[in-house]
PLY file of the C-alpha trace (Angstrom):
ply
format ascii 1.0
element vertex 415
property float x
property float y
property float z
element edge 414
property int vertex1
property int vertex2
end_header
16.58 -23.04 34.42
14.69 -26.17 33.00
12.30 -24.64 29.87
8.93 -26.59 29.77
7.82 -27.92 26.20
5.60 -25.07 25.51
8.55 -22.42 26.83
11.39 -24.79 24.51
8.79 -24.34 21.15
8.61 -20.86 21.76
12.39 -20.75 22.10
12.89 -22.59 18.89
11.02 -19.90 17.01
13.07 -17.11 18.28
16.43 -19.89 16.72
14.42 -19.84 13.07
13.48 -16.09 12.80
16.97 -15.35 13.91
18.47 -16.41 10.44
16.15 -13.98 8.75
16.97 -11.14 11.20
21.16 -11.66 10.58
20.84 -13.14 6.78
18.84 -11.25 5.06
18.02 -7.75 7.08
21.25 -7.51 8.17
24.37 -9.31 5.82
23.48 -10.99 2.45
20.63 -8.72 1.24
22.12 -5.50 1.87
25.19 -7.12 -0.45
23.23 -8.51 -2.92
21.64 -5.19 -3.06
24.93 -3.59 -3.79
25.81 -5.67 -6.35
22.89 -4.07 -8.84
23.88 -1.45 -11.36
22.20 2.23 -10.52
21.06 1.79 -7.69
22.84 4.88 -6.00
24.34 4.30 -2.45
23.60 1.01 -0.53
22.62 3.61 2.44
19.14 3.72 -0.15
18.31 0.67 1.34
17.10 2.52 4.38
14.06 4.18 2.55
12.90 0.44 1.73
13.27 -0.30 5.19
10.88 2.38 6.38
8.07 1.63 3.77
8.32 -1.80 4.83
7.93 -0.79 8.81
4.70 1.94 7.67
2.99 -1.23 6.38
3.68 -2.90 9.47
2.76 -0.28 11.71
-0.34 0.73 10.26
-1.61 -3.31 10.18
-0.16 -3.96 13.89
-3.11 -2.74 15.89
-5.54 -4.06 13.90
-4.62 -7.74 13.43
-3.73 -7.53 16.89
-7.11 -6.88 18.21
-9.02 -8.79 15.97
-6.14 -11.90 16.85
-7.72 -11.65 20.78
-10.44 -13.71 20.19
-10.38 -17.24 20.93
-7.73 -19.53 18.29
-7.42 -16.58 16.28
-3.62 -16.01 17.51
-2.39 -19.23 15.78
-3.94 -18.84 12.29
-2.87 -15.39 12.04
0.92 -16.03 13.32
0.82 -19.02 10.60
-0.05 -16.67 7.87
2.59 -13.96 8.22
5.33 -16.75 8.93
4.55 -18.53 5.89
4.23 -15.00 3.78
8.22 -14.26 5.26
9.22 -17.47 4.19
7.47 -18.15 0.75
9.47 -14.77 0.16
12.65 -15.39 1.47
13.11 -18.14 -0.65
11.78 -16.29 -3.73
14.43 -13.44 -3.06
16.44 -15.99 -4.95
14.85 -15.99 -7.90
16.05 -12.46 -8.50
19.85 -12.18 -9.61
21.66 -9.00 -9.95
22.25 -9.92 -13.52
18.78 -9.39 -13.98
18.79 -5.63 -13.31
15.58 -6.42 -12.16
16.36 -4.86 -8.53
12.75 -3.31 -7.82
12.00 -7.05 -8.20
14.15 -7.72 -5.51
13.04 -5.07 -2.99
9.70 -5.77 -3.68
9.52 -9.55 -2.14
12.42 -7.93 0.27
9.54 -5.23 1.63
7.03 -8.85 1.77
9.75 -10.77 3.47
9.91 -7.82 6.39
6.28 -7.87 6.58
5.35 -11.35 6.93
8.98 -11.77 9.79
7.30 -8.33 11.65
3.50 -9.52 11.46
4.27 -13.12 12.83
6.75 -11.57 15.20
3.37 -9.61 16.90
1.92 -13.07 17.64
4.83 -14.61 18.26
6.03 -12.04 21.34
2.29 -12.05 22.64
2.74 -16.05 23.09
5.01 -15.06 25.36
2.08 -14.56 28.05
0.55 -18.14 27.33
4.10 -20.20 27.50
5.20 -18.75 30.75
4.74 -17.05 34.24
5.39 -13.68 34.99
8.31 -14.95 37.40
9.94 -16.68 34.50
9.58 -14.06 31.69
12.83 -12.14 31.86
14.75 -15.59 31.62
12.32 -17.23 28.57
12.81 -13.96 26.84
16.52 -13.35 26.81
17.10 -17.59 26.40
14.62 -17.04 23.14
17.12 -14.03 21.88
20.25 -15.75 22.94
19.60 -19.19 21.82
18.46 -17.60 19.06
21.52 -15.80 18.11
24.07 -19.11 18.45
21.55 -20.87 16.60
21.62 -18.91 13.46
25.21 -19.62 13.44
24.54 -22.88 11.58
22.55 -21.30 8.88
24.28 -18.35 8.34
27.70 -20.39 8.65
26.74 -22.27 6.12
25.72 -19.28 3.54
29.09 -17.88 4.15
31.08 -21.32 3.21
28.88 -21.45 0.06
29.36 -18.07 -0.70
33.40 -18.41 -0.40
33.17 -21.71 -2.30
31.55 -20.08 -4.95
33.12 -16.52 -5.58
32.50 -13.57 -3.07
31.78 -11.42 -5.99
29.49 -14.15 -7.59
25.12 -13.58 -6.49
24.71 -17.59 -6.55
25.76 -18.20 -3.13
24.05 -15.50 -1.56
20.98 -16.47 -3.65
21.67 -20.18 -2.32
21.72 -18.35 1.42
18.10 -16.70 1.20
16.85 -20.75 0.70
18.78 -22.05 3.63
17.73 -19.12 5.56
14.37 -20.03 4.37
14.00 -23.57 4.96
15.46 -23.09 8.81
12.83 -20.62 9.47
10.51 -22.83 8.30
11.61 -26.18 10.20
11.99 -24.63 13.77
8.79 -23.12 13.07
6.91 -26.31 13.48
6.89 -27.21 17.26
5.47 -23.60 18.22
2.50 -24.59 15.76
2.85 -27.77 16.83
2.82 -27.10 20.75
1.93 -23.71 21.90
-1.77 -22.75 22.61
-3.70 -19.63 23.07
-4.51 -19.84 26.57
-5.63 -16.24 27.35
-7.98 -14.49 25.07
-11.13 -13.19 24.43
-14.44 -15.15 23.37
-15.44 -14.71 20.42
-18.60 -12.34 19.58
-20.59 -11.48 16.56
-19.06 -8.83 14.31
-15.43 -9.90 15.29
-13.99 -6.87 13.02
-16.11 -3.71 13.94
-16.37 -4.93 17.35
-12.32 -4.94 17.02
-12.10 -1.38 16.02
-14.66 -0.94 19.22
-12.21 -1.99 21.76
-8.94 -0.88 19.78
-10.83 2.74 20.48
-11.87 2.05 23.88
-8.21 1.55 24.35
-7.30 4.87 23.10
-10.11 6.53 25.44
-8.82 4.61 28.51
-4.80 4.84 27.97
-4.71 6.63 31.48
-5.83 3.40 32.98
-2.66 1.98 31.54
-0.08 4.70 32.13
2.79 2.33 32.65
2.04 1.25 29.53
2.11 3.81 27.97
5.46 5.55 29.34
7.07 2.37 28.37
5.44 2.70 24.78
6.79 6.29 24.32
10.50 5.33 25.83
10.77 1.95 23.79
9.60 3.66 20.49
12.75 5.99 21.07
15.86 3.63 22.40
14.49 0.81 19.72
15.02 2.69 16.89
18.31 3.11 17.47
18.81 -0.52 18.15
16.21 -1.18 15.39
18.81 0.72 12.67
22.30 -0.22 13.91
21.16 -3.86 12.77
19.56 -2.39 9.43
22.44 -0.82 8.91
25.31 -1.63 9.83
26.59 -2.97 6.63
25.57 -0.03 4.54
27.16 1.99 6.97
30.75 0.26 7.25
30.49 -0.47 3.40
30.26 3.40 2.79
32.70 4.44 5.80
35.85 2.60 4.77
35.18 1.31 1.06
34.56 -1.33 -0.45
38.32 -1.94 -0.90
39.68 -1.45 2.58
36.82 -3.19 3.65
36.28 -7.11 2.10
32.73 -8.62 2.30
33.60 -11.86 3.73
35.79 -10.50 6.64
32.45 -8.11 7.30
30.23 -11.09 6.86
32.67 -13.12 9.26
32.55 -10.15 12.01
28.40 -11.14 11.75
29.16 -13.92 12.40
30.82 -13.65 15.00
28.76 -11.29 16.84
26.10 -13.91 17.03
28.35 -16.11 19.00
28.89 -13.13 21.64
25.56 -12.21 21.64
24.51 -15.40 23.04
26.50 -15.74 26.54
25.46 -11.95 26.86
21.87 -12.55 26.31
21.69 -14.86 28.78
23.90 -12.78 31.31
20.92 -10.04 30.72
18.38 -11.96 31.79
20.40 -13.67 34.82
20.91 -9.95 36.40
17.95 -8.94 35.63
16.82 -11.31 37.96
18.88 -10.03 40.93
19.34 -6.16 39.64
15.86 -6.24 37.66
14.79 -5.92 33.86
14.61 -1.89 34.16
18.26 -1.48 35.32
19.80 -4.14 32.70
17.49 -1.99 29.93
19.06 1.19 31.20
23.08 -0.42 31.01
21.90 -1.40 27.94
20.85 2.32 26.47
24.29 3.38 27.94
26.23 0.53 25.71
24.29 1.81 22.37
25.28 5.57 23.35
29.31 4.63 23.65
29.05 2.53 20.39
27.53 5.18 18.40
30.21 7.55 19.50
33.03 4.97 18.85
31.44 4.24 15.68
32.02 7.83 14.03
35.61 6.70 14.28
35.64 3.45 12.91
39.49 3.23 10.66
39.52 -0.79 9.67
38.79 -3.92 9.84
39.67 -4.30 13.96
38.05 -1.47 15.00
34.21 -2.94 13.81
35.38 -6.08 15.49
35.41 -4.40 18.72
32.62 -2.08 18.19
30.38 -5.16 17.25
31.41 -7.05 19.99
30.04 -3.91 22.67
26.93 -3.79 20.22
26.47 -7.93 20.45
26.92 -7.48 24.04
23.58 -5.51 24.36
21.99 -6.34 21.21
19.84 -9.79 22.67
19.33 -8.20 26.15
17.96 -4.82 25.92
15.24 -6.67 23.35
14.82 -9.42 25.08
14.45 -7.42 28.49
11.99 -5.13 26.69
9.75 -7.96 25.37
9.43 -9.11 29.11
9.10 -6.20 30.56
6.03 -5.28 28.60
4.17 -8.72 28.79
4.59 -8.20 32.27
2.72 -4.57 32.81
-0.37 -5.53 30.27
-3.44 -7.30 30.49
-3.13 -10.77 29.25
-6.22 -11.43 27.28
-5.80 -8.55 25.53
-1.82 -9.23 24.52
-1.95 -9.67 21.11
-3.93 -6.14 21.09
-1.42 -4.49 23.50
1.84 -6.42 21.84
0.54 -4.78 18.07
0.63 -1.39 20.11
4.25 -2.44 20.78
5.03 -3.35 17.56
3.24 -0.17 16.30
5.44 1.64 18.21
8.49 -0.50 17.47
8.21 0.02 13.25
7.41 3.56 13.83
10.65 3.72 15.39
12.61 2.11 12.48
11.20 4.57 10.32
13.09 7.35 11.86
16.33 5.76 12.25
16.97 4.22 8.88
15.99 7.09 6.84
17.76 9.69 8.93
20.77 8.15 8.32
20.23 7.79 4.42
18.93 11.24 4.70
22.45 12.58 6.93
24.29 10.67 4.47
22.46 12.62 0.73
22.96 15.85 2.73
25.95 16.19 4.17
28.31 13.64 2.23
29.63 11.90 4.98
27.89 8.88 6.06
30.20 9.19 9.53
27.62 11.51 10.63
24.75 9.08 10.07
25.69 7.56 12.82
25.78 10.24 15.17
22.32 11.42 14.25
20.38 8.77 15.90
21.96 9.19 19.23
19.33 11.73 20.35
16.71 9.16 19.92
18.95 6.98 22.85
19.08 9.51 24.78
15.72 10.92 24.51
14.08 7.33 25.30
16.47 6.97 28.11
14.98 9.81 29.75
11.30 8.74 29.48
12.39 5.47 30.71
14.00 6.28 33.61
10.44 7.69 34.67
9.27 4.19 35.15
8.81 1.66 37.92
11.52 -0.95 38.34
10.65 -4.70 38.47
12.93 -6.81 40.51
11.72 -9.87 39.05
8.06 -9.44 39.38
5.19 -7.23 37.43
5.56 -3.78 37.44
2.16 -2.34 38.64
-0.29 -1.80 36.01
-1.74 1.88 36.67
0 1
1 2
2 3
3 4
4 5
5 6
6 7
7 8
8 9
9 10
10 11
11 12
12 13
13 14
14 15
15 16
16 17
17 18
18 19
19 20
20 21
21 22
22 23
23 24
24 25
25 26
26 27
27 28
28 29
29 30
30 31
31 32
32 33
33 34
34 35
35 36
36 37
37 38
38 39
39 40
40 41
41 42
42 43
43 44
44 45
45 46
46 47
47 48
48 49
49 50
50 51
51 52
52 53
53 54
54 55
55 56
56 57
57 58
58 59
59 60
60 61
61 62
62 63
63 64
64 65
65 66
66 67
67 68
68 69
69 70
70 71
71 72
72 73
73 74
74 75
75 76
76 77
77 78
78 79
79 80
80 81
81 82
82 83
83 84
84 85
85 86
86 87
87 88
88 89
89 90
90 91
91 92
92 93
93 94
94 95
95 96
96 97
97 98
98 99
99 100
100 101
101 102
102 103
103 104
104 105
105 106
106 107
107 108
108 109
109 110
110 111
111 112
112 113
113 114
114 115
115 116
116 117
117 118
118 119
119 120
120 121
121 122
122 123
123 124
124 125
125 126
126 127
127 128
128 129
129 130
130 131
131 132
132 133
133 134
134 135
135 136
136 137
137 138
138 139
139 140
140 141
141 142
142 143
143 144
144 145
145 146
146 147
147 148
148 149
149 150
150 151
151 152
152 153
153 154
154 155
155 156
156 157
157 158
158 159
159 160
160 161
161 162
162 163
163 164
164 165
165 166
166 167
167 168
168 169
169 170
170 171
171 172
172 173
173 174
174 175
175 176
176 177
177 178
178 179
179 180
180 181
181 182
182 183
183 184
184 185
185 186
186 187
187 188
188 189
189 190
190 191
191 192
192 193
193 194
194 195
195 196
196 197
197 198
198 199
199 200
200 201
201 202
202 203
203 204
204 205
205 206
206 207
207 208
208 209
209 210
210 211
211 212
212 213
213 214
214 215
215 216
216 217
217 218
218 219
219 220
220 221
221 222
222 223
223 224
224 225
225 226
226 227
227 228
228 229
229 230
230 231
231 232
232 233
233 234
234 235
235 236
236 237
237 238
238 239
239 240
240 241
241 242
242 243
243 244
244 245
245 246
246 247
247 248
248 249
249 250
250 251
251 252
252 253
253 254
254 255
255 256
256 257
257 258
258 259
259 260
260 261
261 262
262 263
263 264
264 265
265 266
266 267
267 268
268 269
269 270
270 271
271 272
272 273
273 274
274 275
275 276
276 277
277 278
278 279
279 280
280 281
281 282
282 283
283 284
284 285
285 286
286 287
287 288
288 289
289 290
290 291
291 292
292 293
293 294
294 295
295 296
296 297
297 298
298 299
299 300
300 301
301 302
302 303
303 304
304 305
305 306
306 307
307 308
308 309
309 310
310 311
311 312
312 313
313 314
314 315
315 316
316 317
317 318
318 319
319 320
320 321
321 322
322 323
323 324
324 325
325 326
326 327
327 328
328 329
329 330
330 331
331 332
332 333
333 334
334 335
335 336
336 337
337 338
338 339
339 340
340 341
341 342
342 343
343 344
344 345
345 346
346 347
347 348
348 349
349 350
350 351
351 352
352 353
353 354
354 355
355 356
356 357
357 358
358 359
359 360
360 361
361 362
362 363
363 364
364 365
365 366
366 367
367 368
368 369
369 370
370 371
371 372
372 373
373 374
374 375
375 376
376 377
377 378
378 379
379 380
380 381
381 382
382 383
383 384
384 385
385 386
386 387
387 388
388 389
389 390
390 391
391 392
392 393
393 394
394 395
395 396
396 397
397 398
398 399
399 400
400 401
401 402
402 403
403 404
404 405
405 406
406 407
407 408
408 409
409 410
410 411
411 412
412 413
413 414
């Protein structure tokens, strides 16, 4: 499938943000992290995750609405991207030999708040670069040429960081500004190229009149049940995807020790997750064409379940090379799948208010995940049963979703 110019800047995005998503919420701040004195467990990190998801959450369906109006989408996407990056880059200004780790989590918690907020704009584009007909395969070619893309920039953080001592901060710090300044380059032909097409004209008292209809919303959610089934089943399944990625190097890192388990052969296994991620990704989106988006969502559910389980028995090194691989192999698609999905069953001028809904619904979710897992972890003293208390949440969500309409490759009714 040829991508049009708009469709191929819209891509591009997904290849920038990706660097942030592996780099620094998933490998080299969660080790940099570690590498401060009293800071308890690196399973900690999940509280800071879900204060950065509250903030989020509560500014989602606001900026959303007020973002419908006409060439508001743009300026608001531009701020949050710029607020992820400017902070990204300043994570390396903070060294563990500073002690000064509060620092650190603070432009962390700014970092995740300017990649979420652009991330709402940046999904609802999705209705103004494409068709309905095309969605599924824009979508999961965004995720998966986003994974192989942040190859290059995360490649290039690990050489640096093997060049210059794996126990040394100055090559992770050197990562955050490579991660930063690819963000910020494939950022540029989505500003450059992508336009607001739907959207709603603008009116006096943009902000009260925002709250208005963000109400009005509320009081007419029957009219959108499908929408709101979805909502309730994505906020469940997500989190669990949502906190595997958060965590999964706290979570190995406290499983096996630090000594059985080296941090370049865990950043390496990243690594190469990415590069399986991508064919899968793709392979999502190409059946969901002939078997539809809700059935490749479903398979997907069912791959997180089995993971989960075969995590609690993770032994070495091999074994989280195989369970990555069955996570990488759903990872890009049931996202991708879900993004689609959604832009498919709302109303298109109001996107950017339905996609904050989504991402509402979305942080909410990583709330749970993250700090049940810390929380498993301070009670019970094994962080092997982390794992296995976010499987209800797969489960649950599975069953609400299975209540929905499937697709085949066109829009699910709106009810």
């Amino acid at each position: 499938m040829k991508l049009t110019r708009e469709e191929l800047s819209w891509v591009l995005y997904d290849c920038g943000n990706s660097a942030y998503s592996i780099a620094i919420t998933t490998a080299l701040l969660p080790t940099v992290f570690g590498m401060f004195d009293n800071i308890g467990s690196t399973m900690n990190l999940g509280y800071f995750n879900t204060i950065a998801s509250i903030v989020v959450a509560v500014l989602s369906p606001i900026l959303g609405t007020i973002a419908d109006y006409k060439d508001k989408k743009k300026r608001f996407f531009i701020f949050f991207f710029a607020l992820g990056v400017i902070f990204t880059a300043s994570l390396a200004l903070v060294p563990p030999s500073s002690g000064l780790w509060q620092l650190l989590i603070l432009f962390y918690i700014l970092t995740a708040i300017g990649f979420a907020g652009a991330n709402i704009f940046y999904d609802s584009f999705l209705v103004d670069v494409t068709t309905d007909e095309r969605m599924d395969r824009v979508s999961t070619r965004g995720f998966a040429f986003g994974y192989i893309a942040s190859v290059i920039p995360f490649g290039i953080s690990l050489a640096l960081v093997f060049v210059l001592g794996m126990d040394q901060a100055i090559g992770y710090q050197i990562g955050f500004i490579v991660t930063a300044l690819w963000w910020g380059l494939l950022t540029i032909p989505i500003i450059k190229n992508v336009k607001q097409k739907y959207y709603i004209e603008p009116e006096p008292r943009p902000v009260a009149n925002s709250f208005k209809r963000l109400f009005v919303t509320f009081q007419n959610i029957r009219q959108h049940k499908t929408v709101f089934v979805f909502l309730i089943a994505y906020f469940l399944y997500i989190d669990g995807v949502d906190t595997i990625i958060k965590m999964v190097v706290p979570y190995a890192t406290s499983v096996l020790g630090a000594d059985a388990l080296s941090t370049f052969a865990l950043l390496g296994i990243l690594l190469i997750i990415q590069i399986i991620a991508f064919p899968f990704a793709i392979l999502y989106g190409n059946l969901a064409k002939k078997y539809s988006a809700r059935a490749m969502i479903i398979f997907g559910i069912f791959t997180y379940i089995v993971s989960c389980i075969a995590a609690f028995y993770i032994a070495n090194v091999a074994h989280i090379f195989i369970l990555g691989a069955m996570i990488g192999s759903a990872q890009g698609g049931i996202q991708a799948l879900s993004r689609s999905y959604y832009a498919k069953i709302i109303p298109k001028k109001n996107s950017n208010e339905f996609f904050g809904f989504y991402n509402v619904f979305g942080k909410f979710a990583a709330i749970i995940g993250p700090g049940v897992m810390a929380l498993t972890t301070t009670l019970t003293g094994n962080p092997r049963l982390s794992i296995l208390a976010i499987i209800p949440l797969f489960i649950a969500g599975l069953a609400v979703f299975l209540t929905l309409p499937t697709d085949k490759g066109r829009s699910p009714a709106v009810e």
